[in-house]
C-alpha positions, -999 to 999 in steps of 0.1 A, spaced: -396 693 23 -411 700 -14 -431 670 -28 -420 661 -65 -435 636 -91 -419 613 -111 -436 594 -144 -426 556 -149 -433 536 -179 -460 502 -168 -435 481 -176 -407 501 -147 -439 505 -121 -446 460 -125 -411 455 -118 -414 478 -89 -444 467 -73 -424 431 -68 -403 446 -45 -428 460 -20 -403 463 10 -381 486 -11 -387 524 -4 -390 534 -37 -389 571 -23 -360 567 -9 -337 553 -35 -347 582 -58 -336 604 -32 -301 587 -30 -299 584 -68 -304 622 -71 -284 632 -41 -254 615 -55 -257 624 -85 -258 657 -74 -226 656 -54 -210 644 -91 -220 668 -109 -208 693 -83 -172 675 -82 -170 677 -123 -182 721 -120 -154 722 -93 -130 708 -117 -144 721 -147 -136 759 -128 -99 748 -121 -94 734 -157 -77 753 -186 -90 721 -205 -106 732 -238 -135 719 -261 -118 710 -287 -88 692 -267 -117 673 -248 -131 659 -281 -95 650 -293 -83 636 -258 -118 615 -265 -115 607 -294 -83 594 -288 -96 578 -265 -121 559 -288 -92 548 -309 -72 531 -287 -104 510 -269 -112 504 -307 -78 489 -310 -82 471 -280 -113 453 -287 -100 448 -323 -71 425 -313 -93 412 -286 -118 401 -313 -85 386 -339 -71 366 -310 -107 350 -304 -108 339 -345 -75 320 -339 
């Protein structure tokens, strides 16, 4: 197995050191091996997908619109 380092700010490595029974070491490993296993789901559909850049940014943007609208009337119902 290949050793790799990792930098932390202070204030990340205090919060850390309260949790001494954690393995550290081991959670990174998780973290990295699932993200990983998403980032290999999203290149397998990514290779299937006729999907294009520019239809992404207006599917997203779309998107954005409609939460906007969402959180719009969510905001006028709270003034009433």
């Amino acid at each position: 197995m290949t050793d790799i380092r990792f930098s932390f700010s202070q204030d990340i490595l205090e919060k850390m050191k309260k949790y001494p029974e954690i393995n550290w070491e081991k959670v990174a490993q998780c973290a990295i091996e699932n993200y990983l296993e998403k980032l290999e789901v999203a290149n397998k559909l990514a290779e299937k997908s006729n999907f294009t850049l520019e239809e992404a940014d207006k599917f997203g943007d779309e998107i954005k619109e409609k939460m906007w609208q969402r959180y719009k009337y969510y905001l006028e119902t709270l003034k009433k």
